[in-house]
Backbone as CSV, one residue per row, in Angstrom:
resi,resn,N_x,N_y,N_z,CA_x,CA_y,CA_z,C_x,C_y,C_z
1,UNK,-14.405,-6.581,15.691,-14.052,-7.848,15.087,-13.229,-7.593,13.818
2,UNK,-11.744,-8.239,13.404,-11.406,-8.227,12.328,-11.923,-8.951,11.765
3,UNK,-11.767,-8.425,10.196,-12.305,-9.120,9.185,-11.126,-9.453,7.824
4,UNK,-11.095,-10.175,7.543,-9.973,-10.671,6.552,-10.525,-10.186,5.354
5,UNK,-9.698,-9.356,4.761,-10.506,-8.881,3.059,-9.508,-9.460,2.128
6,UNK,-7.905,-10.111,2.530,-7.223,-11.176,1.422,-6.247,-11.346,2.098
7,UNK,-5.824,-12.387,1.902,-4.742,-13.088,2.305,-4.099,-13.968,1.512
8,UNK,-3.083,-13.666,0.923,-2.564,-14.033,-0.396,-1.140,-14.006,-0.682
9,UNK,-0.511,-14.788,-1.444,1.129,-14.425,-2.036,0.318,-14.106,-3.205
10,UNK,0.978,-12.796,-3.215,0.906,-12.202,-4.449,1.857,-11.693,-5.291
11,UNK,1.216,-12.255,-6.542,2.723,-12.734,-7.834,2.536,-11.393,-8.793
12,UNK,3.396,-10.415,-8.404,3.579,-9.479,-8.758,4.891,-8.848,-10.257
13,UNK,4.545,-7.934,-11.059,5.807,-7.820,-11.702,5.964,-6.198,-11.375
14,UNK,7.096,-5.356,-11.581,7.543,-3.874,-11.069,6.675,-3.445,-9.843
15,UNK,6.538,-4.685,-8.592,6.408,-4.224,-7.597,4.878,-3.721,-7.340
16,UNK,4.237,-3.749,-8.032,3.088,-2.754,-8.253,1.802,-3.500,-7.200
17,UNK,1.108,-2.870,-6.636,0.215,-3.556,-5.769,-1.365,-2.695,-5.912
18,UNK,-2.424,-2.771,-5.728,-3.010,-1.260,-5.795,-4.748,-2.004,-5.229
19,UNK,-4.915,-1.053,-4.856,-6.813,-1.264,-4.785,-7.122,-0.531,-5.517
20,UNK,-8.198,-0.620,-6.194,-9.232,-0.173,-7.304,-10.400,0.461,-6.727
21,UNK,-11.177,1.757,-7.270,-12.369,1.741,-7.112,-12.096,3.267,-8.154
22,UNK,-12.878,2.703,-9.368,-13.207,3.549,-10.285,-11.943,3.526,-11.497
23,UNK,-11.773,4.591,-11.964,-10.979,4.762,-13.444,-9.583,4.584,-12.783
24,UNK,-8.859,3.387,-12.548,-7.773,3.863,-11.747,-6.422,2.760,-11.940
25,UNK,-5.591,3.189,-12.232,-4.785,1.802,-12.396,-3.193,2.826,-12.450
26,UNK,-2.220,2.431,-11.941,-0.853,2.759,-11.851,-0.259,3.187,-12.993
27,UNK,-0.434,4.164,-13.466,0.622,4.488,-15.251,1.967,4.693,-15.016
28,UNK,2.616,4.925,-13.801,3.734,5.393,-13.656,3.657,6.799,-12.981
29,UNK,2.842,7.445,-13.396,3.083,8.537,-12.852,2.600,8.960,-11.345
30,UNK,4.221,9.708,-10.729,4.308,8.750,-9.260,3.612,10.514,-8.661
31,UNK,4.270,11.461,-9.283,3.442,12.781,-8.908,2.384,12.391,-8.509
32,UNK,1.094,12.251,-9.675,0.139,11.963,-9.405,-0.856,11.197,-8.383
33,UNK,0.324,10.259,-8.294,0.046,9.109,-6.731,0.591,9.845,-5.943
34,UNK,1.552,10.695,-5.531,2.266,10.881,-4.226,2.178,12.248,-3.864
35,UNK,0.982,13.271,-4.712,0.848,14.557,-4.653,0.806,15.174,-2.825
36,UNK,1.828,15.607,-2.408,1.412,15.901,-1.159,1.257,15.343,-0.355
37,UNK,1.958,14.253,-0.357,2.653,13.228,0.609,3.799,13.159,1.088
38,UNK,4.237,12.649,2.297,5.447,12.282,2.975,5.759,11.051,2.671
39,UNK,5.241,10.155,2.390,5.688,8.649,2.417,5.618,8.309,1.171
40,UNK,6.967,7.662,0.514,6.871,6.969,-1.164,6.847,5.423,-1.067
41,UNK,5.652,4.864,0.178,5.709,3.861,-0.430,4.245,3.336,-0.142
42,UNK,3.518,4.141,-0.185,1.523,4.093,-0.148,1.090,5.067,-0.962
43,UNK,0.879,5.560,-2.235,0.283,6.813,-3.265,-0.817,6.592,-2.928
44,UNK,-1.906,7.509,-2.641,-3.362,7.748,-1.919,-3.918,9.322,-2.651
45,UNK,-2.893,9.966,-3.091,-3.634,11.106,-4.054,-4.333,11.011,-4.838
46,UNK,-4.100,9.984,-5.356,-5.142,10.477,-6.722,-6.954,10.660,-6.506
47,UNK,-6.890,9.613,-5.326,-8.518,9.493,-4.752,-9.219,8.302,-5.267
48,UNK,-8.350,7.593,-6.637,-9.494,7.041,-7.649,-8.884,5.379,-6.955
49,UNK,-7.927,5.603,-6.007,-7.119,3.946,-5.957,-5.773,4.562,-4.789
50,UNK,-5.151,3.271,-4.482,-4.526,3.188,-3.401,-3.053,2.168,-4.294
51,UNK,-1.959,3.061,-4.414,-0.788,2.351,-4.884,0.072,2.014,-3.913
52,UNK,0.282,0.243,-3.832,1.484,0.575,-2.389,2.838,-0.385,-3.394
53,UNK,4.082,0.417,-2.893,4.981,-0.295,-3.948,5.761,-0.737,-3.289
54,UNK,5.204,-2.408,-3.629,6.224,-3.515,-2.859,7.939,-3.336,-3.032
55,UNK,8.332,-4.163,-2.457,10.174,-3.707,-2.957,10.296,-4.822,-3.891
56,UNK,10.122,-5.663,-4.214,10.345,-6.752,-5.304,9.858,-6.402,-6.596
57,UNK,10.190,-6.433,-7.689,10.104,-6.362,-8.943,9.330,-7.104,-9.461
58,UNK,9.980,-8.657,-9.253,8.713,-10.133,-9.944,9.038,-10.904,-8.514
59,UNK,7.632,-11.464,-8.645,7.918,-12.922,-7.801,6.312,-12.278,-6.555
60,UNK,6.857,-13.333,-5.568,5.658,-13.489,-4.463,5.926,-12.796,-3.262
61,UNK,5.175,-12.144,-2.911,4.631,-11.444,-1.809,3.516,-11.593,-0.867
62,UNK,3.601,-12.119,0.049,2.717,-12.471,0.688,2.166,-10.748,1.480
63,UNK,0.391,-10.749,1.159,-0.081,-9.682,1.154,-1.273,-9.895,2.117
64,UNK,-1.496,-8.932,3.239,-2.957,-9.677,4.295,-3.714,-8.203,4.270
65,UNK,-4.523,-8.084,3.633,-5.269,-7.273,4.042,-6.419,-7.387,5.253
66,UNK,-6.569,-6.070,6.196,-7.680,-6.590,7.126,-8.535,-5.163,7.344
67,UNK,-9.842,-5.392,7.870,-10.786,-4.647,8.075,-10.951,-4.661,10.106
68,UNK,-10.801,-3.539,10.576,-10.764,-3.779,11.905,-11.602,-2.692,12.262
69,UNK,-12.490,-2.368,13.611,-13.819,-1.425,13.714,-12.955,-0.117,14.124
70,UNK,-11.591,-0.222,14.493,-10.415,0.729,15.149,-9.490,0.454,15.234
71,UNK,-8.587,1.663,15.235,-6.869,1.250,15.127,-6.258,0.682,16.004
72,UNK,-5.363,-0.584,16.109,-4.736,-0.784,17.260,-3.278,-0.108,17.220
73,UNK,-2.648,-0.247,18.480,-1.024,0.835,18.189,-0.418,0.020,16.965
74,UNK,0.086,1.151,16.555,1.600,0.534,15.838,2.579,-0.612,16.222
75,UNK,3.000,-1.753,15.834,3.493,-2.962,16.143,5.126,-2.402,15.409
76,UNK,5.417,-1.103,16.264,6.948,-1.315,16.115,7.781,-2.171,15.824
77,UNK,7.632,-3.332,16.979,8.443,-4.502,17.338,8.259,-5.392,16.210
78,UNK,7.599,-5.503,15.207,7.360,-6.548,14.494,7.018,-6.139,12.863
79,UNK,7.470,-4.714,12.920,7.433,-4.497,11.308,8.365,-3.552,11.623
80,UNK,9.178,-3.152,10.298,10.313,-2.447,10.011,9.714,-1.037,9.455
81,UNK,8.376,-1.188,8.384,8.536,0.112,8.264,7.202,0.053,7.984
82,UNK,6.235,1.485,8.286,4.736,1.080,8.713,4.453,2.886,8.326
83,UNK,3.463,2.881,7.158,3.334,4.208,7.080,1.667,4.341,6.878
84,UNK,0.960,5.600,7.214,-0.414,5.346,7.116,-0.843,6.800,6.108
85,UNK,-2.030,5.974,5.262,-2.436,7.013,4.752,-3.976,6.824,4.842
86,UNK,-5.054,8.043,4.192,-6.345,7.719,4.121,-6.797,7.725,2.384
87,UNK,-7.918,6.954,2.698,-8.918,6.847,1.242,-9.987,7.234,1.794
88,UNK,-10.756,7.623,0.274,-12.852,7.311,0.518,-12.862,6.600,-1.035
89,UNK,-13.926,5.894,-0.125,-14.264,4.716,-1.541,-15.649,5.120,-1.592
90,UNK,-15.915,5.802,-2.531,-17.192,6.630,-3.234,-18.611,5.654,-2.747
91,UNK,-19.658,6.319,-2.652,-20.644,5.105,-2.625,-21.044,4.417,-3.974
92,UNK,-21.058,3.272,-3.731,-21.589,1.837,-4.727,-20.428,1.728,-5.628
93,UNK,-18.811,2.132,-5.421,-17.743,1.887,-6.235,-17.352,0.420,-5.751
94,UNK,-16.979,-0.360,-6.500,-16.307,-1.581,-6.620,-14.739,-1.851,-6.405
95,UNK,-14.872,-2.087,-5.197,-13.118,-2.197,-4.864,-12.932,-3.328,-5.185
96,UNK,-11.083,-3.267,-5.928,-10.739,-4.524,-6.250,-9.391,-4.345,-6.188
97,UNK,-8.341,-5.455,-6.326,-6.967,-5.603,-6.078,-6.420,-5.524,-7.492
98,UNK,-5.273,-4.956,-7.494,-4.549,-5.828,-8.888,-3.172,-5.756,-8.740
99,UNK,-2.664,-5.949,-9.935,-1.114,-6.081,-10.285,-1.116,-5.487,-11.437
100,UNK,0.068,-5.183,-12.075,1.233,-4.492,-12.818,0.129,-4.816,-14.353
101,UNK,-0.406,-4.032,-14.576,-1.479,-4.344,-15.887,-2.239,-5.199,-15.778
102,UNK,-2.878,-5.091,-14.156,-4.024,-5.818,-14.173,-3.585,-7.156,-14.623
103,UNK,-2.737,-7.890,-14.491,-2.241,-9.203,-14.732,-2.980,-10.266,-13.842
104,UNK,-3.264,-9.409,-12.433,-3.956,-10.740,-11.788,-4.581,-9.645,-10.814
105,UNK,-5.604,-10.406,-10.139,-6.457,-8.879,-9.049,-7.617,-9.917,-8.739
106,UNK,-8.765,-9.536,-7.874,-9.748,-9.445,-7.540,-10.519,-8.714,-6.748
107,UNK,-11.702,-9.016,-6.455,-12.550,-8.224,-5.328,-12.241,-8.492,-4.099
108,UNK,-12.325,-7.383,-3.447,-12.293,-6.744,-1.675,-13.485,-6.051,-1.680
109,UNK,-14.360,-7.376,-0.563,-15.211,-6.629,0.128,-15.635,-5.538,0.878
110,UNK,-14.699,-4.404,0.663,-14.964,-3.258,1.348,-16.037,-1.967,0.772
111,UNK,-16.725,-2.127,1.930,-17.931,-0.820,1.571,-17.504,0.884,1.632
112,UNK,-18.482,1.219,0.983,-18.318,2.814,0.880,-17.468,3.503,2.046
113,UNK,-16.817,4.283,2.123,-16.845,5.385,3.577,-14.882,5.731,3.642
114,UNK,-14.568,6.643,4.539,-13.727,6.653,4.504,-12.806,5.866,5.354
115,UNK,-11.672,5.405,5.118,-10.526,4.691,6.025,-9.265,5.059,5.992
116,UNK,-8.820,4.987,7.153,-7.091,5.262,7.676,-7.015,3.865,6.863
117,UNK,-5.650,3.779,6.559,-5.209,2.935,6.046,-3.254,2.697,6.535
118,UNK,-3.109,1.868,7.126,-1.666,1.232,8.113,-1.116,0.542,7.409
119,UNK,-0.281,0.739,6.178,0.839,-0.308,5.575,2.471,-0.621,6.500
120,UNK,2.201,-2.075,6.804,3.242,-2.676,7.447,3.903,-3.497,6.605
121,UNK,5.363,-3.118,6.592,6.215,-4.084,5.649,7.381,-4.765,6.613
122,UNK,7.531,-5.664,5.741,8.882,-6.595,6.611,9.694,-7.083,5.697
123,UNK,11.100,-6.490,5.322,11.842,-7.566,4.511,12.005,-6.699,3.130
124,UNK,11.947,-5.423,3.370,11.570,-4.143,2.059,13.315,-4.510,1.643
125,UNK,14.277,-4.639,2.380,15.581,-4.236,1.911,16.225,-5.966,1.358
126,UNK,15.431,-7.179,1.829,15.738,-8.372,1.273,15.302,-8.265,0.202
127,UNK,13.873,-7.973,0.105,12.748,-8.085,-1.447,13.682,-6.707,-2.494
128,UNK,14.222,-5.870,-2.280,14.617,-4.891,-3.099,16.314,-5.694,-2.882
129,UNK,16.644,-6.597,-2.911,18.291,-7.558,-3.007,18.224,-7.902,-4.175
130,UNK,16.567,-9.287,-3.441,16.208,-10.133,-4.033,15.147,-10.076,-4.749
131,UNK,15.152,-8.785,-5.529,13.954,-8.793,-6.528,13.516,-9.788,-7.353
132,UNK,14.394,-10.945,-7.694,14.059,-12.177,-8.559,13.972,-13.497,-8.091
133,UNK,14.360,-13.301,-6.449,14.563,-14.283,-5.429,13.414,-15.299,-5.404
134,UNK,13.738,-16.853,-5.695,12.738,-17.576,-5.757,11.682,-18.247,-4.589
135,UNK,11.822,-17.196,-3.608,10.666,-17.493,-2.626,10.412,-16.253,-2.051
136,UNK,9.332,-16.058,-1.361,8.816,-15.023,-0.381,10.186,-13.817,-0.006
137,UNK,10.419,-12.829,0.319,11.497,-12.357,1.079,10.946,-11.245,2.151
138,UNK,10.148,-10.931,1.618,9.284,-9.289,2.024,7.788,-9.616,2.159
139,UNK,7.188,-9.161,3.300,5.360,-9.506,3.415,5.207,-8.195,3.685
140,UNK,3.955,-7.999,3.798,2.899,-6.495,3.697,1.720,-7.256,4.903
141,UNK,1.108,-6.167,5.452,0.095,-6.474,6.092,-0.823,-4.787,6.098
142,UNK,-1.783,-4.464,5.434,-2.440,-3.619,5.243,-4.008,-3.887,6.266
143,UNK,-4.110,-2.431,7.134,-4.701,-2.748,8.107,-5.746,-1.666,7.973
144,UNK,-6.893,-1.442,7.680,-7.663,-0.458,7.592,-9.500,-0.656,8.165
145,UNK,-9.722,0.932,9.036,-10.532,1.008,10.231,-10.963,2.276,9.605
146,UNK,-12.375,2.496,9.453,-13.373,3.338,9.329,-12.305,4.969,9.890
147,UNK,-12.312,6.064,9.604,-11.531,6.885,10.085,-11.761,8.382,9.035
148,UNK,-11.976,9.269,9.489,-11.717,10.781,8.834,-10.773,11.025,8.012
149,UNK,-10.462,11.758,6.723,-9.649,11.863,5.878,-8.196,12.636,7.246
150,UNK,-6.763,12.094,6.556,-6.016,13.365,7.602,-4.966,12.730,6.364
151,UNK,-3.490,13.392,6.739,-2.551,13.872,5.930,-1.775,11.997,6.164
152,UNK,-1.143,12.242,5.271,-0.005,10.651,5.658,0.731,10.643,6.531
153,UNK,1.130,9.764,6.869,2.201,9.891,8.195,3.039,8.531,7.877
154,UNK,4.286,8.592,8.293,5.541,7.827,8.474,5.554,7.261,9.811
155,UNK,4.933,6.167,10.506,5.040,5.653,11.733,6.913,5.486,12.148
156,UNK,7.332,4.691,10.828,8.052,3.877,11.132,9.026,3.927,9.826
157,UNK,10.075,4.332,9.971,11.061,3.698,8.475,12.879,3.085,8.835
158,UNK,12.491,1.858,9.084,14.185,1.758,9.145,14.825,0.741,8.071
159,UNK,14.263,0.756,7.172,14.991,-0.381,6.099,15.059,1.136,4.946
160,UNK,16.566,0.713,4.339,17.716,1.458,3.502,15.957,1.698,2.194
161,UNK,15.545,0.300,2.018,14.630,0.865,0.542,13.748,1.606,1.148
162,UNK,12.933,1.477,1.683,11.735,2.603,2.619,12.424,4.375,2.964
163,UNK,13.538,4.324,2.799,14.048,5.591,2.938,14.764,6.214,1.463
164,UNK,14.948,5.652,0.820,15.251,5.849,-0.729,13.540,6.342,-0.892
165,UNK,12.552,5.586,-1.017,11.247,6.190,-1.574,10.781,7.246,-1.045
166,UNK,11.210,7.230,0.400,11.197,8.237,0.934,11.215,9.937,0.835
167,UNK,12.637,9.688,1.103,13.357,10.563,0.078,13.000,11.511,-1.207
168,UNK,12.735,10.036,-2.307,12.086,10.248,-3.722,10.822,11.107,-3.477
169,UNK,10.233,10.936,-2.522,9.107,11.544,-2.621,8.832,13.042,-1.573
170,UNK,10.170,13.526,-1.296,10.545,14.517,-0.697,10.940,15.132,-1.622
171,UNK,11.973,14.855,-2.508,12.478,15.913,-3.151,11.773,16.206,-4.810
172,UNK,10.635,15.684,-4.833,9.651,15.966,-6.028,8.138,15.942,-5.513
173,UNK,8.348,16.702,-3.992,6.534,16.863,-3.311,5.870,18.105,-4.429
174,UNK,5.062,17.502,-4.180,4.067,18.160,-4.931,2.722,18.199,-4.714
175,UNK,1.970,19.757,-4.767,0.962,19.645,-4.158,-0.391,19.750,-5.111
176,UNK,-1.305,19.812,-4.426,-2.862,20.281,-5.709,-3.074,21.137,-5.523
């Protein structure tokens, strides 16, 4: 059974998106988020939080997070660029959402354990046009199922911004 953990436009500033659980919040430093990763646009290193960086700067993003018991395939056909990484959310840590200094956030019901985690984007190269664009341009749909720690993976990248971060995070990999 899915389970809806948010469903939201979310009014974001420098793009910044993140789940929480413990000492953890986006400083910039992208090493640190992207240590030993392939994909620059889900940071999952640090362990303490989950950075995914929308393509819009300010404005609304419509954001769906979901809880599902297992992965279904990849929806090629209907997202442009779809990359997966894993978390563990410590036992009795408090997951929560936020934005760009904690400007706006709340709680996600998600319990302890580890999860694959499936970021699907649509509209990465409108929302990175129209970074100031006064409606929606770009949505996210974050899809995560109970699952063993494993390395990141790139399902999917065909929009120009998803391959710039890409990139970025190829030619400054870095490991622990």
């Amino acid at each position: 059974m899915v389970r809806v953990l948010l469903d939201e436009l979310i009014e974001t500033d420098y793009g910044q998106f993140e789940l929480c659980w413990g000492d953890y919040g986006f400083d910039g430093d992208f090493d640190r988020n992207f240590a030993g990763q392939v994909n620059g646009l889900v940071g999952a290193a640090s362990g303490l939080g989950l950075y995914v960086n929308l393509a819009r700067r300010s404005g609304g993003s419509p954001v769906r997070i979901v809880l599902t018991p297992e992965p279904s395939p990849a929806d090629v056909t209907s997202w442009e660029d779809i990359v997966e990484v894993s978390i563990a959310i410590p036992s009795g840590a408090e997951v929560v959402w936020s934005v760009w200094y904690e400007e706006d956030g709340g709680g996600i019901d998600l319990p302890s354990g580890t999860y694959r985690v499936r970021v699907n984007a649509c509209g990465r190269d409108a929302g990175q046009q129209g970074e100031f664009a006064d409606g929606a341009v770009d949505r996210y749909l974050l899809e995560l199922w109970p699952a063993p720690v494993q390395p990141d993976a790139i399902i999917q990248s065909t929009s120009a911004d998803a391959d710039y971060w890409h990139r970025k995070v190829g030619s400054r990999r870095v490991t622990r």
